[in-house]
C-alpha positions as CSV (number, residue, x, y, z in Angstrom):
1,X,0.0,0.0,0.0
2,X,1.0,2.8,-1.0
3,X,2.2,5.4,2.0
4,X,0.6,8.4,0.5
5,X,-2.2,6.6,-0.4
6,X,-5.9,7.7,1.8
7,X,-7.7,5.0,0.9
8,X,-7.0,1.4,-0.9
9,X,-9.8,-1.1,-1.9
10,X,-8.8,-4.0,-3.2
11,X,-11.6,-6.4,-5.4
12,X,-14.6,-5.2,-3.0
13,X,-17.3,-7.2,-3.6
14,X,-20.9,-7.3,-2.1
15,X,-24.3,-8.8,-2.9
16,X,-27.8,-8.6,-1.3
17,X,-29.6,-12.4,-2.3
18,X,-29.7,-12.2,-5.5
19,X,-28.6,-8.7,-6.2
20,X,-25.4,-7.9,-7.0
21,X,-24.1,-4.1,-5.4
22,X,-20.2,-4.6,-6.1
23,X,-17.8,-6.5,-8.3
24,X,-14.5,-6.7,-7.7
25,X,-14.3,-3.2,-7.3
26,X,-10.3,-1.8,-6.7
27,X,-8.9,2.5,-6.5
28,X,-7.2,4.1,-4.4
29,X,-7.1,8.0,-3.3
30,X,-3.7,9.9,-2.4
31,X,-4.2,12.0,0.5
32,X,-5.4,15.3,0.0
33,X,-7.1,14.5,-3.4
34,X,-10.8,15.1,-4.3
35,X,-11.8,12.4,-5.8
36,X,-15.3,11.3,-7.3
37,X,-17.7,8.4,-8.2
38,X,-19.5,9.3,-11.1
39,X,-23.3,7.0,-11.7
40,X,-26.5,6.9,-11.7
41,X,-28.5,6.0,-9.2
42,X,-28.5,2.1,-8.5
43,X,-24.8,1.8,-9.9
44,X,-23.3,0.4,-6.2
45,X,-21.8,4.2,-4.7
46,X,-24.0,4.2,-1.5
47,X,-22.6,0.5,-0.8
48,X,-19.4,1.3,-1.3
49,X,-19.2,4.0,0.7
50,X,-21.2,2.2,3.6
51,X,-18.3,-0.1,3.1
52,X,-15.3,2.5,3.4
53,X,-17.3,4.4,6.5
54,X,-17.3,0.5,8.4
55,X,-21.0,0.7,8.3
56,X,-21.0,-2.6,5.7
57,X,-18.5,-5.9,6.0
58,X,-18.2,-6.7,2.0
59,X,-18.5,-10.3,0.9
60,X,-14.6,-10.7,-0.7
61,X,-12.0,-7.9,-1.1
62,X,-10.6,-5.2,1.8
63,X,-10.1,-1.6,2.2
64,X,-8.1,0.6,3.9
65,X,-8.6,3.9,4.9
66,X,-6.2,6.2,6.6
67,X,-4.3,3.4,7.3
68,X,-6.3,1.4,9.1
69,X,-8.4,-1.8,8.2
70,X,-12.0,-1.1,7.6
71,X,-13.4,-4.5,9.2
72,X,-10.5,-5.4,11.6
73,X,-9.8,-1.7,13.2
74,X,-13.8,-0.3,13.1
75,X,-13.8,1.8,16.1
76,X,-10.7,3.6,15.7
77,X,-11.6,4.3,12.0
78,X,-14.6,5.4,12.9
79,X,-12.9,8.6,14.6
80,X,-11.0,9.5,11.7
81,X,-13.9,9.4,9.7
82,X,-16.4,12.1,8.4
83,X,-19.7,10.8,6.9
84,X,-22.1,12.5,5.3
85,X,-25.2,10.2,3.8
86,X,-27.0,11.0,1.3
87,X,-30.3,11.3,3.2
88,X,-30.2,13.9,5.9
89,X,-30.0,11.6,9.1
90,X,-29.3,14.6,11.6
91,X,-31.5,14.9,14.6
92,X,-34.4,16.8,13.1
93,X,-35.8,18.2,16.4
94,X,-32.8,19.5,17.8
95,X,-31.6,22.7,17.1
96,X,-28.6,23.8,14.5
97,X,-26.7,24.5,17.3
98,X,-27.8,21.5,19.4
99,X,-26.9,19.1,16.8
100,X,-23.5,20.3,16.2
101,X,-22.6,20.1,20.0
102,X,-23.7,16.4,19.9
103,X,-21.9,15.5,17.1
104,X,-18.7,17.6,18.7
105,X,-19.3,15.5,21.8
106,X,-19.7,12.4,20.4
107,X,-16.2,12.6,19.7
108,X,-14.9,14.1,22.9
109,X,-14.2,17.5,21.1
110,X,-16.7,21.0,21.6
111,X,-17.6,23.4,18.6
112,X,-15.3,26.1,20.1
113,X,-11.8,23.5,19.4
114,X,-12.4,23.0,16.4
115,X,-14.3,26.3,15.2
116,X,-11.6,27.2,13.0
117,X,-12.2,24.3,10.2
118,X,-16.2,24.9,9.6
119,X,-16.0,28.7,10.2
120,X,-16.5,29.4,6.2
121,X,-19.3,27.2,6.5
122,X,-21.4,27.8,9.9
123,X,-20.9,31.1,9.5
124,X,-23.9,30.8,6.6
125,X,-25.9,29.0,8.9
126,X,-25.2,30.7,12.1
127,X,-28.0,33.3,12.0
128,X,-30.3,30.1,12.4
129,X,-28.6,28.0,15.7
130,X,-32.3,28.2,17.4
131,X,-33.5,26.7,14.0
132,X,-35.0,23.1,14.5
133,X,-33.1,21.2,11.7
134,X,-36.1,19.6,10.3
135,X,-37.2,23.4,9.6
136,X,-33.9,24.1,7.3
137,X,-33.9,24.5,3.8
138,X,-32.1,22.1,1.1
139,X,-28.8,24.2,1.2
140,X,-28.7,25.0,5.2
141,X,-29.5,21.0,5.9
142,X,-26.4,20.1,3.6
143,X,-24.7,23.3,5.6
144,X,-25.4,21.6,8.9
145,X,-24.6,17.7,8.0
146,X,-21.2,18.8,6.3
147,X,-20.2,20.7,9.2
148,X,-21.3,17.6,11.9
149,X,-19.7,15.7,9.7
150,X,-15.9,17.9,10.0
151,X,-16.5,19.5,13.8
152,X,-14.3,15.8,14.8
153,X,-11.3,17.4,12.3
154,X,-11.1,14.1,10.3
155,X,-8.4,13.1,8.3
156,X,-10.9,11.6,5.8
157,X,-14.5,12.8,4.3
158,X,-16.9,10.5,2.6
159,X,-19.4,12.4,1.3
160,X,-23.0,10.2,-0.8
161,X,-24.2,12.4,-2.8
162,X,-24.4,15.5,-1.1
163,X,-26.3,17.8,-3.6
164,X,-29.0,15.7,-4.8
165,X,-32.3,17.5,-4.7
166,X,-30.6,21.4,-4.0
167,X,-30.6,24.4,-6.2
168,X,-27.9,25.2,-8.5
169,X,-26.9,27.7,-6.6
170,X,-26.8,25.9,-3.4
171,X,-24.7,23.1,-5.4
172,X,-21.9,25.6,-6.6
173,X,-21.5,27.0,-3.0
174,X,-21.3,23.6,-1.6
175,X,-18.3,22.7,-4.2
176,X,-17.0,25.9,-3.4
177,X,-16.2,24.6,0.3
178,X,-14.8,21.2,-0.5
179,X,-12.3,22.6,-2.5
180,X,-11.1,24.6,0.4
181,X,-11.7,22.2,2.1
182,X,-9.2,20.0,0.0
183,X,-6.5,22.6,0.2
184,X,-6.8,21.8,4.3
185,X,-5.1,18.6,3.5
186,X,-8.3,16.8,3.8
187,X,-9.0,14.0,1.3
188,X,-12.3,13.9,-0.1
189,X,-14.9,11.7,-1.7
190,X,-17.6,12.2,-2.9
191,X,-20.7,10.5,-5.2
192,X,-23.3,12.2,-7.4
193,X,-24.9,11.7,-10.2
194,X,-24.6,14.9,-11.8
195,X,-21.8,14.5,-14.6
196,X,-20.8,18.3,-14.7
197,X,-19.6,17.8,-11.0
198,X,-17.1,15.2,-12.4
199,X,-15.3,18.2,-13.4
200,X,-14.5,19.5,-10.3
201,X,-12.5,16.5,-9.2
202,X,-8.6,15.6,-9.2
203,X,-9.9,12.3,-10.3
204,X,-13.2,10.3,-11.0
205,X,-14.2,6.8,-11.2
206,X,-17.1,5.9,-13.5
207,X,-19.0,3.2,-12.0
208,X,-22.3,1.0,-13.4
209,X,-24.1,-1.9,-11.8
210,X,-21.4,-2.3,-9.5
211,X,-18.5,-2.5,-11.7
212,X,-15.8,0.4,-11.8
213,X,-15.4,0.9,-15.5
214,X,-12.6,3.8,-15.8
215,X,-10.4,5.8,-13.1
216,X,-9.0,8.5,-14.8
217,X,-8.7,12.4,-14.6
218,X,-11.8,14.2,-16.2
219,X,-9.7,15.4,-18.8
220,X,-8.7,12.3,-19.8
221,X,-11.5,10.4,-19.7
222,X,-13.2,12.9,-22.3
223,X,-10.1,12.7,-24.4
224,X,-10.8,8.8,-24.4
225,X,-13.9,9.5,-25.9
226,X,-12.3,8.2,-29.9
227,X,-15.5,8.7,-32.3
228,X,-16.5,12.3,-33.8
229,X,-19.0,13.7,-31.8
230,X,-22.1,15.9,-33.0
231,X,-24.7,17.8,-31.0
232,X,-28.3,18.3,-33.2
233,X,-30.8,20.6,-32.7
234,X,-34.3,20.7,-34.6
235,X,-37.7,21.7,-33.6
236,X,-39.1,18.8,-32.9
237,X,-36.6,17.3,-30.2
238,X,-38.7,13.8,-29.4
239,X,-39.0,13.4,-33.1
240,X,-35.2,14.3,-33.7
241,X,-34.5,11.2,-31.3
242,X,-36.7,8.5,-32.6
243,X,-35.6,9.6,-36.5
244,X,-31.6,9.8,-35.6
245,X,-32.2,6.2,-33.8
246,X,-33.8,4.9,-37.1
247,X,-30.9,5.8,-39.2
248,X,-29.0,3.0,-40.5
249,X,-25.7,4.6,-39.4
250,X,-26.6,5.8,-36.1
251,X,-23.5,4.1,-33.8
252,X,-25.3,6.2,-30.2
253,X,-27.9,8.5,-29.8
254,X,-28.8,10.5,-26.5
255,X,-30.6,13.6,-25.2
256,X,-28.5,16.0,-23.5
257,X,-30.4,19.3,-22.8
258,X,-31.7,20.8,-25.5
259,X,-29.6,18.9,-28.1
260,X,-28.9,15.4,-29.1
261,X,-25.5,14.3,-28.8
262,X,-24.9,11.4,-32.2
263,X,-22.0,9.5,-33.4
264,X,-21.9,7.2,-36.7
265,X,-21.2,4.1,-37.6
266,X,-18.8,5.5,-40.6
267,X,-15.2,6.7,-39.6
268,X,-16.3,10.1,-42.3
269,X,-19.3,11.7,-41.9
270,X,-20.1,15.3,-43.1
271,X,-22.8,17.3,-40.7
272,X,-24.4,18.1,-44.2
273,X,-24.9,14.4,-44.3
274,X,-27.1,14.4,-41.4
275,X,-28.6,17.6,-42.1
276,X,-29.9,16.2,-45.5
277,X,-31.1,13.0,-43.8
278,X,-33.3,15.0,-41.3
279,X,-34.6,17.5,-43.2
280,X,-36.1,14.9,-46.1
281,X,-37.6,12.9,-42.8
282,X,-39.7,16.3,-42.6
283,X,-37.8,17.9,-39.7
284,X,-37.1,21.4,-39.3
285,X,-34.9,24.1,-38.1
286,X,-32.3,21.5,-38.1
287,X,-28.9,22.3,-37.2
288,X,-26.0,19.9,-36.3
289,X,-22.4,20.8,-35.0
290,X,-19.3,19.2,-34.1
291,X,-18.6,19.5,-30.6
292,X,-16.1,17.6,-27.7
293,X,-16.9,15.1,-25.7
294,X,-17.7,15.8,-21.7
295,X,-17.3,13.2,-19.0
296,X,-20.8,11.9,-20.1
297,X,-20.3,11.0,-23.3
298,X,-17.3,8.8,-22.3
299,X,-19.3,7.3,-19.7
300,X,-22.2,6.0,-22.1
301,X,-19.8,4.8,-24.7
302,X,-18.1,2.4,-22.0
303,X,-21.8,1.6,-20.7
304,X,-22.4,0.7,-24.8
305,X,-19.2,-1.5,-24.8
């Protein structure tokens, strides 16, 4: 293992009767990285993370996080640790402030010792300590659970999709404070679903069904990507879907936003080509551009493999 490695799994595997949640799964994260688990929902992140935080024994395989085994040395992971689930599981009729002292006492600390590291954060949610936390908003509930989950100082933050269901703004505030977070010295991971977060990352790992297909950098991972890509507009957009998906070339066709994003079969294709095609199947206002690839174009061509 490597020594500036933060976390090593090696071949996790884990099933539920007849449902398999992880295959062989294997990464690792140097300390002080950000690094994220890109897939939709279903795809085995909440299990592996369960996993990393000691909360699930896998079936075959074994991790190691900070150092320390995740089956064999549980309770002195555990205070290294900093967990946030993806469902809020804070106590909802305690107060903002009453649920960050409990946390801090849970692990023999107080707010005031470890102020310093959640200042950028409470600070936003400060105004509302009297609050009951089941009377927060999207944004101030991820506010509160993210600074429960640092007021220990851990060396480690696991964090299960964190933004689902908050505003856009809320979202880019929220990546605003792991990255300062990461230049603490505090390695972070984190899932989502959201592809354009995949960005933000030193490093992602694309994972379906339980398998991790690709661990790569964002950058690379769209430069991976090896077919000429097209995004098509036309009027009709549900009709611009089921026509490209007829056409006897068509290698993948997907809706992203307002456009489709195409590739063909052929190694040469012209966007006059397709504009010809679509316009004698009666569509209209048709336009079609060559464009680059994102993280999520790379990820549906493995999941097409």
């Amino acid at each position: 293992m490597s020594a500036n490695a933060s976390v090593v799994a090696t071949e996790l595997s884990k099933a539920f009767k007849a449902t398999r949640a992880l295959a062989d799964v294997s990464f690792s994260v140097e300390r002080g990285e950000l690094f994220g688990f890109i897939g939709p929902d279903g795809s085995g992140k909440t299990t592996l993370f369960r996993i990393l935080t000691t909360l699930l024994v896998p079936d075959a395989g074994e991790a190691f996080v900070d150092g320390l085994h995740v089956v064999r040395d549980y309770r002195e992971l555990r205070k290294r640790i900093g967990y946030m689930p993806g469902r809020f599981s804070l106590y909802q009729d305690l107060t903002v402030a009453e649920n960050l002292s409990f946390f801090a006492s849970v692990f023999g600390t107080t707010v005031e010792e470890n102020y310093d590291l959640i200042r950028d954060i409470y600070v936003q949610i400060e105004p509302f300590r009297d609050r009951k936390a089941g009377k927060l908003s999207g944004g101030m509930k991820q506010k509160l659970a993210l600074s429960c989950a640092l007021i220990h100082r851990p060396t480690v933050l696991l964090l299960d999709e964190p933004t689902t269901g908050v505003d856009a703004v809320s979202r880019r505030e929220f990546w605003d404070m792991l990255l300062r977070l990461k230049s603490a010295g505090i390695s972070i991971l984190v899932s989502t679903p959201y592809m354009d977060e995949a960005r933000l990352c030193d490093r992602v790992g694309l994972i379906q069904n339980g398998t991790l297909m690709q661990v790569d950098t964002p950058a690379n991972i769209e430069n991976s990507f090896d077919r000429p890509l097209f995004g098509i507009t036309a009027q009709d957009r549900y009709r611009l879907l089921t026509t490209l998906r007829g056409y006897p070339f068509a290698n993948s066709v997907y809706a992203f936003g307002e456009s489709v994003h195409y590739t063909d079969r052929r190694n040469e294709v012209e966007p006059s080509m397709l504009v010809d095609f679509l316009q004698k199947s009666g569509l209209t206002d048709v336009a079609v551009r060559p464009i680059g690839a994102g993280v999520e174009d790379a990820f549906m061509a493995l999941m097409d493999e």
